[in-house]
C-alpha positions in Angstrom: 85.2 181.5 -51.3 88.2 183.9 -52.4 90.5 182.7 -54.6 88.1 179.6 -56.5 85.1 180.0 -59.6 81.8 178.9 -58.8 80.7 176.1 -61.0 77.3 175.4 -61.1 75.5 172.3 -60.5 74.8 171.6 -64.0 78.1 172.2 -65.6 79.8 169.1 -62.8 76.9 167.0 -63.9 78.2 167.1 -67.3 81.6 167.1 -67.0 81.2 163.8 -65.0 78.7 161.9 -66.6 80.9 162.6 -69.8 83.9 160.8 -68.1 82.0 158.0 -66.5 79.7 157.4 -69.8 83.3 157.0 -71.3 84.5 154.0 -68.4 80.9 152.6 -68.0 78.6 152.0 -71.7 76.2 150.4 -69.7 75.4 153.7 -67.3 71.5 154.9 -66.3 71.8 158.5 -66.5 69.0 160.2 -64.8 69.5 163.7 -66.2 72.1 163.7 -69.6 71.9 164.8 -73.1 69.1 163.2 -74.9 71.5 161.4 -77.7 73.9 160.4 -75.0 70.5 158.1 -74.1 70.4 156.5 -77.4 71.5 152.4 -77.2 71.5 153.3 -73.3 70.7 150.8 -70.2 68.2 151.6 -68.0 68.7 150.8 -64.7 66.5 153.2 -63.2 63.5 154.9 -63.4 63.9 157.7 -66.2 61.6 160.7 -66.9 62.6 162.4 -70.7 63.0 166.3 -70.5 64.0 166.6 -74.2 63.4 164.8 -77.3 65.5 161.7 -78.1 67.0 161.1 -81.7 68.9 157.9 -82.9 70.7 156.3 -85.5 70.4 153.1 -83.8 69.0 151.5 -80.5 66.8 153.4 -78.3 66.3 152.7 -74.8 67.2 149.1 -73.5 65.7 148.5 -70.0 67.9 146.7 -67.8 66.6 146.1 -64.5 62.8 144.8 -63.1 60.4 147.8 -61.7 61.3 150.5 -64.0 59.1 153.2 -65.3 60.0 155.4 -68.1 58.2 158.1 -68.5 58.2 159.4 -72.0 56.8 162.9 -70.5 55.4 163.9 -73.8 58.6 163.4 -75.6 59.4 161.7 -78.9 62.1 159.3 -79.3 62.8 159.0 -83.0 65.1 156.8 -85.0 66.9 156.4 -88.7 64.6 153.7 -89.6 66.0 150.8 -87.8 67.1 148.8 -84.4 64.5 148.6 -81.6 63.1 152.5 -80.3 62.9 150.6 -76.2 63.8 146.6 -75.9 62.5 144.9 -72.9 63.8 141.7 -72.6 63.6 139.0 -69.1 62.2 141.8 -67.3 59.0 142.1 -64.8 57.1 145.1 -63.7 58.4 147.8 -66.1 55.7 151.0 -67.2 56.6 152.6 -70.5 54.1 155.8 -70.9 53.4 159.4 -72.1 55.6 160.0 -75.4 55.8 158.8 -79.2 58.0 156.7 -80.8 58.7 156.7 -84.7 60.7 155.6 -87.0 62.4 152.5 -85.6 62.1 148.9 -87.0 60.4 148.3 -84.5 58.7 150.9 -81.8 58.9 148.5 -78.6 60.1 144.6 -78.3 58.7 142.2 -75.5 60.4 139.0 -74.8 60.1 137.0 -72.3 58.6 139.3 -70.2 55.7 139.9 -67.6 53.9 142.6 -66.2 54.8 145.2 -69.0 52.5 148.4 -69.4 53.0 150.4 -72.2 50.3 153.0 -72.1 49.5 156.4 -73.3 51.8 156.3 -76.5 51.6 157.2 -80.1 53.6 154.9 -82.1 54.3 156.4 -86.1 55.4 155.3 -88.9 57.7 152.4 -87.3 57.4 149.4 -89.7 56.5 147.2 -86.4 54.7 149.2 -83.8 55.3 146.4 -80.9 56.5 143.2 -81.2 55.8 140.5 -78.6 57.7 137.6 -79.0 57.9 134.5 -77.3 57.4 134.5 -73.2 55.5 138.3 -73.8 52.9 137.0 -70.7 50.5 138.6 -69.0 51.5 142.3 -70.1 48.9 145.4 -71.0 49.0 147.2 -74.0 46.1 150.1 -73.1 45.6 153.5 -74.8 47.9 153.8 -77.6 48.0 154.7 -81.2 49.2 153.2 -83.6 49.5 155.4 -87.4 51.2 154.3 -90.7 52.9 150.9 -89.9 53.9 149.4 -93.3 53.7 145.6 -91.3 51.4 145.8 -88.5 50.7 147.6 -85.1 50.9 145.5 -82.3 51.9 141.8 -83.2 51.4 139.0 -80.6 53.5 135.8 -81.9 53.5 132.0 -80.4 54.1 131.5 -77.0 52.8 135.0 -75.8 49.6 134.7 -73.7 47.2 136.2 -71.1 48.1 139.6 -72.6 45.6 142.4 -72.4 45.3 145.2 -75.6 42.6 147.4 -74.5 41.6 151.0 -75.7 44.4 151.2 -78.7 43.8 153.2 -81.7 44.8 152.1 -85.1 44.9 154.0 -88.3 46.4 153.7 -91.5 48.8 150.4 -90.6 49.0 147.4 -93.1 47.6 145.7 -90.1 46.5 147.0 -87.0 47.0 143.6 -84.9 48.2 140.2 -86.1 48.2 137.1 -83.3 50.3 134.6 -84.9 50.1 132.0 -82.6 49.3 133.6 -79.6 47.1 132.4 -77.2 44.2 133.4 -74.6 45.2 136.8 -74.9 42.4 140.1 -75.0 41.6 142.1 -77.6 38.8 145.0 -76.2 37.6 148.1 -77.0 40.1 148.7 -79.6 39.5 150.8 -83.0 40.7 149.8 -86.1 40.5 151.5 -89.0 42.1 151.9 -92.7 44.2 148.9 -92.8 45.2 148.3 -96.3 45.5 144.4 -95.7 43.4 143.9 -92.3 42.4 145.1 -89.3 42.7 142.1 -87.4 44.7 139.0 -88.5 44.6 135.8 -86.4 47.2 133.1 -87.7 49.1 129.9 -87.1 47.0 128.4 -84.3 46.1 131.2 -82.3 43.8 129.9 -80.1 41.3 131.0 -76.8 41.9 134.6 -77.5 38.9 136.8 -76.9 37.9 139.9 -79.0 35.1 141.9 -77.6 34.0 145.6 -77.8 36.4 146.1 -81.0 35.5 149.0 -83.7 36.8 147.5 -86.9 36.2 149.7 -89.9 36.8 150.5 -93.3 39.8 148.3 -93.7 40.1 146.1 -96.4 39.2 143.5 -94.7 38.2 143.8 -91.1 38.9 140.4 -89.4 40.8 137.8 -91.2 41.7 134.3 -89.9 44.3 132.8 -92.1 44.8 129.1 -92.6 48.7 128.1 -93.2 50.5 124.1 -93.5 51.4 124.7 -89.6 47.7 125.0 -89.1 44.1 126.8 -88.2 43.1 129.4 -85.9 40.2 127.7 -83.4 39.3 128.2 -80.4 38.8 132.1 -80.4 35.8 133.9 -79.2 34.7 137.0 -80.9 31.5 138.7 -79.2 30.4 142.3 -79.7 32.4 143.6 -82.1 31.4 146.0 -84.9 32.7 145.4 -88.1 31.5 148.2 -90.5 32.3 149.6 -93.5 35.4 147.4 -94.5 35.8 145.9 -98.5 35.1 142.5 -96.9 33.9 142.6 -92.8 35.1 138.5 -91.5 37.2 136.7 -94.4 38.6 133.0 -93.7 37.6 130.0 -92.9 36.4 130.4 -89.5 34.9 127.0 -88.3 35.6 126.2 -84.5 35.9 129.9 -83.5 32.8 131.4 -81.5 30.6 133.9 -83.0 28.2 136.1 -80.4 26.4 139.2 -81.4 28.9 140.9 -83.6 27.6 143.8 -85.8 28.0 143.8 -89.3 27.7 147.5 -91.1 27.7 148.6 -94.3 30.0 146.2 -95.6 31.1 146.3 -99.6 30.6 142.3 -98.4 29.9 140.8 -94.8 32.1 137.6 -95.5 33.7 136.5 -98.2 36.9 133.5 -98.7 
């Protein structure tokens, strides 16, 4: 066409999605800047094509049958806020990427149906936090590395949750249930945590732990007695506890004990 410039595709992308980001603060952008993302909501499914740095929020999801697809992407933060909050939402898939350095990596709350699989999850003090109404989600396949509180934390009121095939290494604890109940803990590995590899607190009660490498930890499985209460009711079958300081620490009368392996402890149990 005589007389008009071509603009490409790209460049009217842009130019809109920087006046409509300006009307709208709650707009999905499919294909955008990566820090225009940052304290974003999701209202679609999103697939990263670049690496996502933030001084504040990550990712919030905003709307039931997402998938975000990390795509072997990190999205890092300054050291606090939430790197991807999931909050009253059903049948979302978080996968495929690393997130590091937020306050917390991932936050479930009264949610179900949640998959967050295929991550690494570094050096955020929290790696996820599943709070209150966190039911009947899957944690599979992650890691977890250097989390100064603990990797995956399961508080009261979250249940029927799966955590299956994680690797944890290097956290001050690799998972804590405080409260949480008739969740799964399988095939995990959990290794060098400088307080515990797996905590169970505050009435946790009918979780299962089976098929769980816990090693050289300072102590490998702890069950922690508080004024609020004891942890009964859990079954742990299977596991191998190896090379820790001390391998089962705790008062642990009215949990079930089957076949567990007990390597090369500095002490097998101790109080």
């Amino acid at each position: 066409m005589r007389g008009k410039t071509a603009i490409g595709v790209h460049s009217i992308t842009r130019r809109r999605l920087a006046f409509l980001l300006a009307c709208l603060p709650m707009l999905f952008v499919p294909s955008v800047a990566a820090a225009d993302l940052c304290g974003a909501t999701i209202l679609e499914d999103l697939k990263l094509d670049q690496d996502l740095a933030c001084t504040g929020a990550g990712l919030i999801v905003g709307a039931d049958g997402i998938k975000i697809d990390l795509n072997g992407h990190t999205i890092g933060g300054s050291g606090s806020d939430v790197g991807i909050a999931v909050t009253g939402r059903t049948d979302i898939s978080i996968a495929g990427g690393t997130v590091r350095n937020f306050a917390v990596g991932v936050r479930v709350n009264t949610s179900t149906d949640v998959v967050i699989k295929h991550n690494e999850f570094v050096e955020n003090p929290e790696g996820i936090d599943c709070q209150a109404g966190c039911v009947g989600n899957t944690i599979k396949d992650n890691a977890f590395r250097n989390s100064s509180i603990r990797g995956i934390m399961l508080r009261s009121n979250s249940r029927d949750n799966d955590i299956k095939n994680n690797a944890f290494t290097g956290n001050r604890i690799g998972i804590l249930v405080f409260g949480g109940v008739d969740n799964t803990l399988k095939d995990n590995l959990v290794s060098a945590s400088s307080l515990a590899g797996i905590r169970l607190n505050v009435i946790a009660t009918g979780n299962v732990l089976k098929h769980n490498g816990v090693t050289a930890n300072v102590v490998g499985i702890e069950f922690i007695v508080t004024p609020t209460g004891t942890s009964t009711g859990n079954d742990l079958t299977d596991n191998t506890i190896a090379t820790n300081d001390c391998g089962l620490k705790g008062p642990t009368a009215g949990n079930t004990f089957k076949n567990n392996s007990f390597e090369g402890n500095v002490a097998d149990t101790c109080s």
